[in-house]
Every structure is written in C-alpha cells, then in structure tokens.
C-alpha positions as CSV (number, residue, x, y, z in Angstrom):
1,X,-13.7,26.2,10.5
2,X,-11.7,28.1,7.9
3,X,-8.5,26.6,6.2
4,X,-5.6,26.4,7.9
5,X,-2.9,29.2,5.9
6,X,0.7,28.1,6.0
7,X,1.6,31.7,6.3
8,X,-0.5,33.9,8.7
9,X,-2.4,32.7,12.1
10,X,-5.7,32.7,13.0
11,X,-5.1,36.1,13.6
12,X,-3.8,37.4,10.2
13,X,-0.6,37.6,11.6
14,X,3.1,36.3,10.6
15,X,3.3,32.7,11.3
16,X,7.3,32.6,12.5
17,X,8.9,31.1,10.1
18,X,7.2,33.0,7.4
19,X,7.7,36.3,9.0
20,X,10.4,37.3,6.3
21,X,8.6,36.4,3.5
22,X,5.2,38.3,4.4
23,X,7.5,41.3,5.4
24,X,8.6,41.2,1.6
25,X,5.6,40.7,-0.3
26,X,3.9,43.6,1.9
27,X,6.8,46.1,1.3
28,X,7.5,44.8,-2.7
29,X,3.7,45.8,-3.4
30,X,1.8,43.5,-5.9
31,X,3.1,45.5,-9.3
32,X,6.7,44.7,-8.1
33,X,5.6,41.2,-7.2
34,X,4.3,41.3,-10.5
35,X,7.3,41.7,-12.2
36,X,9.2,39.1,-10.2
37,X,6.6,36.8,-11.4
38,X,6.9,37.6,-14.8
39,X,10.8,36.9,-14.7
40,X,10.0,34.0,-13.1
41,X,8.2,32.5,-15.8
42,X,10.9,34.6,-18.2
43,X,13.0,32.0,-16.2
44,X,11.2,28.7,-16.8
45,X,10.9,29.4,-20.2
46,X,14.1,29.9,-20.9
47,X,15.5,27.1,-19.1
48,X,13.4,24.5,-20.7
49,X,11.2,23.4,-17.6
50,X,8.1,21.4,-19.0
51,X,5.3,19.2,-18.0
52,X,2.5,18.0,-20.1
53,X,-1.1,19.3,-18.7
54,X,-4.1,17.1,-19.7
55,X,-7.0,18.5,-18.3
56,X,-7.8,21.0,-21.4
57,X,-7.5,17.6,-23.7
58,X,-4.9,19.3,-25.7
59,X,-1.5,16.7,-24.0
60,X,0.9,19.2,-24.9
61,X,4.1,20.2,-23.5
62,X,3.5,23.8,-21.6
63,X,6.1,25.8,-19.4
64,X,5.9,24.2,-15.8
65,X,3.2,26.1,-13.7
66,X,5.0,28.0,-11.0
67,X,3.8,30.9,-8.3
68,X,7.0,32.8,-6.8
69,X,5.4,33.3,-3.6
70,X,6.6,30.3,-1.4
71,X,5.3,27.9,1.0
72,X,7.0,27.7,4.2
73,X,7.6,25.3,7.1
74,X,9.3,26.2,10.4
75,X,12.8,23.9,10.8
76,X,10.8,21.6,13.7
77,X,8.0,20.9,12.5
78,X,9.7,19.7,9.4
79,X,11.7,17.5,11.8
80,X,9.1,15.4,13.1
81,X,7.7,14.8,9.5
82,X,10.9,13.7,7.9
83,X,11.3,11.3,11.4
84,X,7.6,10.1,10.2
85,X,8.3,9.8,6.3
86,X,11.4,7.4,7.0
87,X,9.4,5.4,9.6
88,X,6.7,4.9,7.2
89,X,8.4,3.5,4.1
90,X,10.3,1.7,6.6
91,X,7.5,-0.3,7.4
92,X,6.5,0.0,3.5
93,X,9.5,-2.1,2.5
94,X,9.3,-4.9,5.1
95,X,5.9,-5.4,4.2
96,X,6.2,-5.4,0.4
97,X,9.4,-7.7,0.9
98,X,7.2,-9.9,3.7
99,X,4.2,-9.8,1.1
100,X,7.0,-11.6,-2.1
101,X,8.2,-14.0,0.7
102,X,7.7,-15.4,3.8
103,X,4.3,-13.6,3.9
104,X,3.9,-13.4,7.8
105,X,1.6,-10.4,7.9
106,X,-1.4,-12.3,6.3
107,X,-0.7,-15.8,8.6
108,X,-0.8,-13.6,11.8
109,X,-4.2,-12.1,10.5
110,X,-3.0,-8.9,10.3
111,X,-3.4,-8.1,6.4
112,X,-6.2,-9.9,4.7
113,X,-5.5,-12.5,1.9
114,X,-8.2,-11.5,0.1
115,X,-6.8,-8.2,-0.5
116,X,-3.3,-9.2,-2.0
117,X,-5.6,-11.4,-3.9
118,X,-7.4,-8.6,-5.2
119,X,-4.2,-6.7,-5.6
120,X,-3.4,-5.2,-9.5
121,X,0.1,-4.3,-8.4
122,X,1.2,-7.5,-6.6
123,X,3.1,-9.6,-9.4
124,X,3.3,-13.3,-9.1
125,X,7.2,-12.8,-10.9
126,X,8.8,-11.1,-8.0
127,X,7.8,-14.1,-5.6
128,X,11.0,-15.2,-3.9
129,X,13.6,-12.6,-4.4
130,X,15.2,-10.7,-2.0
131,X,16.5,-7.0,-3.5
132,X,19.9,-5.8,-1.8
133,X,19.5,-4.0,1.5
134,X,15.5,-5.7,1.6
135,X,14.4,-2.5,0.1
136,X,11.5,-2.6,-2.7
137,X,10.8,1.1,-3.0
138,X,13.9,3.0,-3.0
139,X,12.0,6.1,-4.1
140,X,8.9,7.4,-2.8
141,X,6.7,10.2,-3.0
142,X,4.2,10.8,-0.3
143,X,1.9,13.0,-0.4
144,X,0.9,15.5,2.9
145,X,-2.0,17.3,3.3
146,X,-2.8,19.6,6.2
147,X,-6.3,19.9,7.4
148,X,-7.9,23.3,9.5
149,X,-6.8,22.6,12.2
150,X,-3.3,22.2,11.5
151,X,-3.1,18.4,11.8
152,X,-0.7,17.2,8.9
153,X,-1.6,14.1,7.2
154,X,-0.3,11.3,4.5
155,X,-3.0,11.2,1.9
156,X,-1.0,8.9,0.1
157,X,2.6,6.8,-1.2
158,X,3.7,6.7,-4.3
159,X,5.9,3.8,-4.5
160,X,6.3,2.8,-8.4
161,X,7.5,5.4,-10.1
162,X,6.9,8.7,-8.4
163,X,7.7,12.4,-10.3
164,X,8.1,15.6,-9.3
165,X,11.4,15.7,-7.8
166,X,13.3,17.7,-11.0
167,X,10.8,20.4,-10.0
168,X,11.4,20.3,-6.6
169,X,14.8,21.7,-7.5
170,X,14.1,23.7,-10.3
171,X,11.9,25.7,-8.3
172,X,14.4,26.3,-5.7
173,X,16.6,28.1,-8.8
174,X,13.8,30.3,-9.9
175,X,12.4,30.9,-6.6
176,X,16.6,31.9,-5.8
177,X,16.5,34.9,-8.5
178,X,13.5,35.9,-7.6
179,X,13.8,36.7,-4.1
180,X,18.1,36.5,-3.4
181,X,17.5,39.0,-0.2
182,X,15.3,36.8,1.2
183,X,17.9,33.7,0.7
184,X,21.0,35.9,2.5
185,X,18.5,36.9,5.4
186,X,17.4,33.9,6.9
187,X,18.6,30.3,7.1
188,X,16.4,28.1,4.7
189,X,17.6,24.1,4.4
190,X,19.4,23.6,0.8
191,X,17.4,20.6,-1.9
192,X,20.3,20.6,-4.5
193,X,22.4,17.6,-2.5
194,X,19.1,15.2,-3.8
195,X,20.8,14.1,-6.5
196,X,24.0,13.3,-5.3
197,X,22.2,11.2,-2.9
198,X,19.9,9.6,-5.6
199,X,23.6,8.3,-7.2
200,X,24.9,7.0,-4.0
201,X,22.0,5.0,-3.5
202,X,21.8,4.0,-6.9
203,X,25.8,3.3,-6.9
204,X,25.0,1.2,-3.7
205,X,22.5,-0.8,-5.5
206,X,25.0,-2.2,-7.8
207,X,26.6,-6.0,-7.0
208,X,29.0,-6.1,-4.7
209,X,31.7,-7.2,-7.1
210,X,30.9,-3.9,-9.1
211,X,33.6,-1.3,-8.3
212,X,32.3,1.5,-11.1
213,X,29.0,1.0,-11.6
214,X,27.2,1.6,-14.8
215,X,24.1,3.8,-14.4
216,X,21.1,4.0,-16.5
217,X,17.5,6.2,-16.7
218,X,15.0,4.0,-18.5
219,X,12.4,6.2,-20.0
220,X,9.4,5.4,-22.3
221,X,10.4,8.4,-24.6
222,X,9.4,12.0,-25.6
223,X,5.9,11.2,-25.7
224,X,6.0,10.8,-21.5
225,X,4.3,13.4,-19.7
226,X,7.5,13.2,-17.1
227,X,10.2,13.1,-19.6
228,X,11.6,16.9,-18.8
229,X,12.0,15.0,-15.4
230,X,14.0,11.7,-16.9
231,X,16.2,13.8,-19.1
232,X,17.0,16.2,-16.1
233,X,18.0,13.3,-13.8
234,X,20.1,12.0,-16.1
235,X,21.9,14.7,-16.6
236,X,22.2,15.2,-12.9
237,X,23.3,11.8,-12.0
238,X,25.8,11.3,-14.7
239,X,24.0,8.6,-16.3
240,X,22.8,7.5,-19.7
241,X,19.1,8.5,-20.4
242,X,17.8,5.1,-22.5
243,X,14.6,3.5,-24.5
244,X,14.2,-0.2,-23.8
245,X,15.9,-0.3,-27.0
246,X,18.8,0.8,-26.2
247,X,19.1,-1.9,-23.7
248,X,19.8,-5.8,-24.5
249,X,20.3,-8.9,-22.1
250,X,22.3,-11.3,-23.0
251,X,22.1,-15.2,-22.4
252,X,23.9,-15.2,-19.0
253,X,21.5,-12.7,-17.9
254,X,23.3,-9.6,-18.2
255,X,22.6,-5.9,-19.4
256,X,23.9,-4.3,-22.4
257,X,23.3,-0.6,-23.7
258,X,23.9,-0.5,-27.3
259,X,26.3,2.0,-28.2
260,X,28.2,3.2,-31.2
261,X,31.6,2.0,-30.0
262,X,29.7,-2.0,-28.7
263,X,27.7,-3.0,-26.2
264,X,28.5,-1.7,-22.8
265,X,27.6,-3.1,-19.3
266,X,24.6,-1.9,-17.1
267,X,24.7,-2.6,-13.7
268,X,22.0,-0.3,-12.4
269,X,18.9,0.9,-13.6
270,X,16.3,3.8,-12.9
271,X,13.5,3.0,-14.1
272,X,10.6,5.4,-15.2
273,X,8.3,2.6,-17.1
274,X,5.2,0.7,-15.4
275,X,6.0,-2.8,-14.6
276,X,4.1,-4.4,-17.1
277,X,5.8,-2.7,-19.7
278,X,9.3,-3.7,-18.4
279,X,9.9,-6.8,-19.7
280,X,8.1,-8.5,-22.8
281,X,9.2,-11.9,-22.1
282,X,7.3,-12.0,-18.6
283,X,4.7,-8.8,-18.9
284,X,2.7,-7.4,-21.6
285,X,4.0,-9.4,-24.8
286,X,3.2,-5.9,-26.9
287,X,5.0,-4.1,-25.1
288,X,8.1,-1.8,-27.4
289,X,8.9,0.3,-24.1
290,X,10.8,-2.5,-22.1
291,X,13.5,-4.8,-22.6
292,X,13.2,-8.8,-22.9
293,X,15.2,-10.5,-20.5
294,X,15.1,-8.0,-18.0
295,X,13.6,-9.4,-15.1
296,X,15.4,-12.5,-15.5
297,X,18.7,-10.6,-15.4
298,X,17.3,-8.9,-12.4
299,X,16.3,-11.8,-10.6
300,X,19.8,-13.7,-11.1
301,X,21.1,-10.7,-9.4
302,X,22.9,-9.4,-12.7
303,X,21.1,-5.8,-12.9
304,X,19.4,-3.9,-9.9
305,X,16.4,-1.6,-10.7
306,X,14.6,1.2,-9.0
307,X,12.5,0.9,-8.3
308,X,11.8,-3.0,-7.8
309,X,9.0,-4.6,-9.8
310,X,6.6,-4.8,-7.5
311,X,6.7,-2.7,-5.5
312,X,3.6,-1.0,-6.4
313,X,1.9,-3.8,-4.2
314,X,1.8,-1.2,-1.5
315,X,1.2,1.7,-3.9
316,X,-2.5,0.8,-3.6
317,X,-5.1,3.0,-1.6
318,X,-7.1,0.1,-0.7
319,X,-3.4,-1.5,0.6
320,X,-2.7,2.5,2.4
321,X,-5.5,2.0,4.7
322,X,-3.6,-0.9,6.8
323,X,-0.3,1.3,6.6
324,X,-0.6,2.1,10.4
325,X,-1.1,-1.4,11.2
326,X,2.0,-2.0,8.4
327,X,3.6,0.4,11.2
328,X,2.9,-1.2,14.5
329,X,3.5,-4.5,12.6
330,X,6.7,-4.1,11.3
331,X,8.5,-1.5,14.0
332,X,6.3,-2.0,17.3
333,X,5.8,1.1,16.6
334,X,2.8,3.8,16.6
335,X,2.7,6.2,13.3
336,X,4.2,9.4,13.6
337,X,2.6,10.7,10.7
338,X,-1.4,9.6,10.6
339,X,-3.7,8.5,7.8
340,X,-6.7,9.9,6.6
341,X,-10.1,8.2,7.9
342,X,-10.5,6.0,4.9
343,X,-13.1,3.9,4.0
344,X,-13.0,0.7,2.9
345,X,-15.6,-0.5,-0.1
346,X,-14.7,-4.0,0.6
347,X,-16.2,-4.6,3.4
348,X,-20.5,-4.3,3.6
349,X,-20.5,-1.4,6.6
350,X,-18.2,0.5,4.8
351,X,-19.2,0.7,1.7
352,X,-23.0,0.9,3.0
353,X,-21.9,4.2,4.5
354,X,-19.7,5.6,1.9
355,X,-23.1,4.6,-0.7
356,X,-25.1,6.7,2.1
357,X,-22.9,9.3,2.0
358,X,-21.2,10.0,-0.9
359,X,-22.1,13.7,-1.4
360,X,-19.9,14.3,1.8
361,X,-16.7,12.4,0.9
362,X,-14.1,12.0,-1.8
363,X,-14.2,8.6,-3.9
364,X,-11.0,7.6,-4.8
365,X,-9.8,4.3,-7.3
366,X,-7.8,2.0,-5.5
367,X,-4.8,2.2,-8.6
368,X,-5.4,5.7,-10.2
369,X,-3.0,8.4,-10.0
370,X,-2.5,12.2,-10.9
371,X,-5.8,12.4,-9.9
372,X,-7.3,10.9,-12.2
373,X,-11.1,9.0,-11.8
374,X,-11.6,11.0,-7.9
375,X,-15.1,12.4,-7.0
376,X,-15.5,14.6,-4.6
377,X,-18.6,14.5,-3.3
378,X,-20.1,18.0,-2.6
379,X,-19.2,19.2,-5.8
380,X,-20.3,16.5,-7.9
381,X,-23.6,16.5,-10.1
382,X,-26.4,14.0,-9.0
383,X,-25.5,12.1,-12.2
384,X,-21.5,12.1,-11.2
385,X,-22.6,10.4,-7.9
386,X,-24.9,8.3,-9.1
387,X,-22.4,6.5,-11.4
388,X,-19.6,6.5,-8.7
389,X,-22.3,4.3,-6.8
390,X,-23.0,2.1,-9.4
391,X,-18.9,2.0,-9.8
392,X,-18.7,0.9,-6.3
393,X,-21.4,-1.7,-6.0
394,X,-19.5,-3.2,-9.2
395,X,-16.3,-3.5,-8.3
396,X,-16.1,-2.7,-4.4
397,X,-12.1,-3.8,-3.7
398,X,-11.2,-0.7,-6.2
399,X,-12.3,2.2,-4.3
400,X,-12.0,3.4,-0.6
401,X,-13.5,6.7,0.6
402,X,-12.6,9.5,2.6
403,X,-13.7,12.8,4.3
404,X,-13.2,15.4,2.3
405,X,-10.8,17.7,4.4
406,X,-10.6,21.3,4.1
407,X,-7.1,21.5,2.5
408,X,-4.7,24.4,4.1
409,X,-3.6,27.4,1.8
410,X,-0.9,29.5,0.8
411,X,-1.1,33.1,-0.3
412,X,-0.7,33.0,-4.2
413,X,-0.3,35.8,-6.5
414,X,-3.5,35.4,-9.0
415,X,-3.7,37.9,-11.5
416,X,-3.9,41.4,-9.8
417,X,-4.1,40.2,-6.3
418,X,-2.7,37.4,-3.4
419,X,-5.4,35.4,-2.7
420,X,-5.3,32.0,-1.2
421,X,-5.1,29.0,-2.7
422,X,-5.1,25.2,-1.4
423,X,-2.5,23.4,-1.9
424,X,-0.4,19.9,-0.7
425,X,3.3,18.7,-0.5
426,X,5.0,15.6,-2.3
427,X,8.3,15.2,0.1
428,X,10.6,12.1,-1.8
429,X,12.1,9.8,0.3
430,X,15.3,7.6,-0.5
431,X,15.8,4.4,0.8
432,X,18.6,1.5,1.0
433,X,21.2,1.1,3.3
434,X,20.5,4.4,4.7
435,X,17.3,7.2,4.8
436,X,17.7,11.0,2.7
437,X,14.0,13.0,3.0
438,X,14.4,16.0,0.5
439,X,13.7,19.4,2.6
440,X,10.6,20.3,2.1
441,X,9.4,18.8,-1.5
442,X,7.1,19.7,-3.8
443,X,4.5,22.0,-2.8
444,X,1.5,21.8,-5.6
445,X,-1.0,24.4,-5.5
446,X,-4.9,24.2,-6.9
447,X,-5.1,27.6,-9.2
448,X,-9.2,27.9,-9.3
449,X,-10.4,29.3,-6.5
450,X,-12.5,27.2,-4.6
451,X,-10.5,23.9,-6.1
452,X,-9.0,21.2,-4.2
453,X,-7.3,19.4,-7.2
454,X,-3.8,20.1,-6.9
455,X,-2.2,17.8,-9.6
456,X,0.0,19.1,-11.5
457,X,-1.5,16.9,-14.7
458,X,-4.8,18.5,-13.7
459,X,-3.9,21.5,-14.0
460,X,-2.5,23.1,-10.8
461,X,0.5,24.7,-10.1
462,X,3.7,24.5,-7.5
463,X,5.5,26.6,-5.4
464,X,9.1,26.7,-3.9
465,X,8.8,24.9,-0.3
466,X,11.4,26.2,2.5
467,X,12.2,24.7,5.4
468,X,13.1,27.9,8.0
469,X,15.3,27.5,10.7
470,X,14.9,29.8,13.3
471,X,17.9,29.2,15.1
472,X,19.6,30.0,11.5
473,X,21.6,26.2,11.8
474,X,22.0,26.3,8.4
475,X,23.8,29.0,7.1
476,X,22.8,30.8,4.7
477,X,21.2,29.6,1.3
C-alpha cells in the first residue's frame, strides 16, 4: 500500500481542503515556487529563527529548516483530534497525580508496580503534593502520525519539557508572505492566540492570594539547542527570560530574581531545564543550571512551575503503552485517538517476538527523545540489529517496539521539483483549569527521500500546518 498524501487522493486528485493550495502550486509553476521559497528562507534569516541541528556533528546554530508548501487538514477532522488530544492528557494528569498520591491505579492491578519501579522519570520528591487545578503536565506535545491508510495515530507525549511551539508560529508568519492570496481566499484557523493562552494559564497557576503575578522563563542558557524558543516565549508572554542564577529562594521558601534595582518576587515559573537539574539541594548536587531551594518553595506552595517535576513519569514510552487503559481508567472512557501496536520488552513473549523480529519493527528507548538511540529495523545493518538485541536482553524495561508504519506525505518542494516527503505533526496542548489545542501544530517533515526521521535535531524540516474550514467559519486569516 502506498503512503497516504495529505494533499491528493488515491486518485491524484485534490483532497478538499487542499484544493486551493494545489490550484496554486500548479498555476505558480516550480521557478515561481522557487522564488517564494527563497524569500522564505530570505525571511527566516532575517528574523533570527534558529534551531541547533546535530546530526552532521557540527551543534551549531543554523536558520530553522522550513518548506513553504503547507500541510493541510480539513476543519473536521481536526475536530475530532483536538476532542482526542484533551481527553488524553486528561487521563495523563490524573494518572501522574494518582501515581505521587493515593496510587489507586497500581492497587486495582491496572498499572504494574514494577514499572513505576523501573521508572527514570518518577521522582520520590514529588510524593504527596497536589499542584493547583491537579494538573502535572500543563504543556504537552504529542506527537501524530498517519499511517496508509489514513488512520491517525499518537506515537507519543511529551510531557516534560516539550519544544517546537515558537515554530509553530513563526511558520504561520513566513508561510503568510509567502502565499497572502491563498490566506484571503479561504478560511484557515489562526495559531497566534497560543501565547496569550500560555499566560493565562500560567497567570492561573499563581497562588490565589497573587493578584499580579510575576512570570518567569527558566532556561539553561545560549548553549540550549531550544533557546531561540525560550527567548521568543518570553518575549511573547511578557515575562523575564532567566538562568538559575538569576533566581534565589529565600528561607521562608520564596522566589527572588535578582535584579539591578533588588530582588523581586517570582510567583510563576516556565521552566525549560530537566528535573534533575532544577534544584541542587534535592537533584543533581553539580548541577549550575537550577536554583537551590526551589522545590522546597514549590512544594510549600510559594512558587508554581510548569511544568511540574515529575511529570515526566508519564513521559515514558514503556509508561505510553498503558495510556489507553490510563484512558478507560481515569474517564470510563474509550480513546479517541489510538496508540501504535507497541511492544513491550518487559515482558518474555514480547520481547521474544520483537528479538525475532527486529528487522521488521522500530526499537525505540523507553526515555530518549529527538529521536535519538531508535532503530528501525529494515534499514538497519546486521551489526545495528545485532547490538539493539544485545541492548534489549540487557536492559529489557528500557525499550518497547513497534511496527514500522508507512508514514503519510506531503508534497515538498526539493531542489527542482515537488516530490513527497513523510512527515508527522506535534499539536501542544494546554492544560489547567481549562483545555487550549493549538490548530494544527507543528508539522515536521523527513528531507531525504526515502527517510522516516522527522526530528528536527535530526535533521528534518517543518512546514506551516492549516486547519481549512470548508464552511469558511473562520473568517479570513
């Protein structure tokens, strides 16, 4: 079966929704399509949009990787997903919150013990607290794959400290000077109100007893690979952009930012650092990126932090194979979005068939991200699957398996011609006293032909992602 394309049937022709945008590239001709590439990237240079690419060994910053022909997603469709996305970290935060307390899930025998045992995200610290609104992961990135035959899938969550999102909307500004007669003829959803709801959640987060709350983006520094993204956010939300040592608690557990006219109160904090770097005191003793104190201050109630420490408990892809059961748990629900088939090293018959089969599945580490330390099976080398076996018998509880699905594509303009390319979506999800799904997300997009590695710290690339409506509800954007 071929890929499924997000633009054309099975026929070749104009999938609804992308009817106006296939009209265009037709009648602009690839020269002209060319040149609104070129201005494109013209566009991202000039506007300072990084990201630091890996995969050549060089770690440098290089102008973000973008394609100006979009991905696009008919208005309904994209209903039902955003109804699944806030059902699933629904269930996300009950569990993580049920997994620091009372714990139910594993004395109904519904969640193995073992497996929190096994767990190199759950922390002992966080045992007995209870954020505001219940809610752990306040932002999460989850990440959709379509397979051939048009099913739509979560591959995975991201739950600790998820990026991409300052892409998300810079590509909707390029992508807007690129093609503006494409934006006044049909009704595609607007991304630019994320940030205001990123602040109102994070405003909400505050104490009660905090009328102005005092925001701060913790970042590791310059040297991040996400920093364009912390600095942009910042900006965005109004709030002060700070190292850990900018930041000082104080003995009755409060938060202070150093500045040059004192210290100043911090009430709420984004944070872009690992948990073990957080806090010194508790963590990683040699840790210069966080600030000592902090999670006594946030435990006392003093400072609230996004998101929680913790929280990556459920950011595990051991942990993502039990989501749907998370779901029914939780909710009495059944998933509106489904997993992938997983397999589960763990346990003997699993991992017997997954050692059996390995040149027919992808290998994925239970705690990796970016896509870092995956195998995919039919395009690795004898000797690349025999140490991924030997990697598995060692240490089964860190990996899982999966069938290696033939990723949808989108047409993609590669040097002199539009070709397709596979490619997945990273929608970010907000979460506290309310839900906010961005429309659309980040569309990431595998430039070798052939590839399936769409990470953007791997290499690939990313398009704009519109959400069409049809019935032009909208207006126009």
């Amino acid at each position: 079966m071929s890929p499924w394309d997000e633009l054309r049937d099975e026929h070749g022709a104009a999938r609804p929704a992308a009817v106006e945008v296939l009209g265009a590239i037709d009648a602009l001709g690839v020269d002209e399509l060319k040149g609104r590439q070129a201005a494109a990237a013209a566009d991202i240079l000039t506007m300072g949009i990084t990201f630091t690419v890996y995969s050549d060994g060089s770690g440098i910053d290089r102008a973000w990787p973008f394609d100006v022909i979009p991905r696009v997603i008919e208005a309904t469709e994209w209903a039902a997903l955003e109804r699944g996305l806030i059902q699933r970290l629904a269930a996300l935060n009950h569990f993580i919150d049920d997994l620091y307390n009372d714990q139910r899930i594993i004395a109904d025998g519904v969640f193995p013990a073992e497996l929190l045992a096994g767990s190199a995200n759950f922390r002992e610290e966080c045992r007995g607290v209870h954020p505001k609104f219940g809610v752990w992961a306040h932002i999460c990135g989850s990440d959709l794959v379509r397979d051939a035959d048009g099913t739509m899938y979560v591959l995975e969550d991201n739950l600790r400290v998820p990026s991409g999102v300052s892409y998300v909307l810079e590509n909707r500004a390029v992508a807007k000077r690129a093609f503006p007669e494409l934006f006044a003829r049909q009704s595609i959803a607007p991304v630019d109100a994320y940030t205001d709801e990123l602040n109102k959640l994070l405003v909400s987060l505050a104490a009660d007893n905090v009328r102005h709350p005092s925001i701060a983006v913790l970042t590791p520094g310059i040297f991040n690979s996400a920093y364009f993204e912390h600095s942009f956010l910042a900006q965005r939300l109004g709030a002060t952009l700070v190292e850990g040592g900018d930041l000082v608690v104080s003995d009755d557990d409060r938060v202070f930012m150093r500045t040059i006219d004192g210290l100043e109160p911090v009430d709420v904090i984004y944070r872009r650092i690992d948990d073990l770097f957080l806090d010194p005191e508790v963590f990683r003793p040699d840790s210069m990126l966080g600030v000592p104190g902090l999670m006594r201050a946030w435990k006392a109630g003093r400072v609230a932090i996004a998101n929680a420490p913790g929280a990556g408990v459920a950011d595990d892809k051991v942990v993502y194979a039990w989501v749907p059961d998370v779901i029914r748990y939780y909710l009495g629900e059944e998933p509106l979005i489904a997993n992938v088939p997983t397999y589960r090293c763990l346990y003997e018959d699993e991992r017997r068939f997954v050692l059996d089969n390995l040149g027919e599945l992808v290998v994925k580490p239970a705690n990796e991200s970016g896509g870092y330390g995956i195998l995919i099976g039919n395009r690795a080398t004898d000797a690349q699957l025999a140490e991924a076996a030997a990697a598995v018998e060692a240490a089964p509880r860190n990996w899982v398996a999966q069938p290696i699905l033939e990723l949808s594509t989108a047409p993609t303009l590669c040097g002199e011609a539009v070709e397709p390319r596979h490619v997945d979506l990273r929608p970010f999800i907000l979460s506290g006293a309310t839900s906010y799904v961005t429309a659309g997300g980040l569309t990431r997009v595998a430039l070798p032909k052939g590839s399936l590695v769409v990470n953007s710290s791997q290499g690939g690339g990313s398009k704009d992602t519109w959400i069409v409506d049809l019935g032009a509800g909208w207006g126009q954007y």
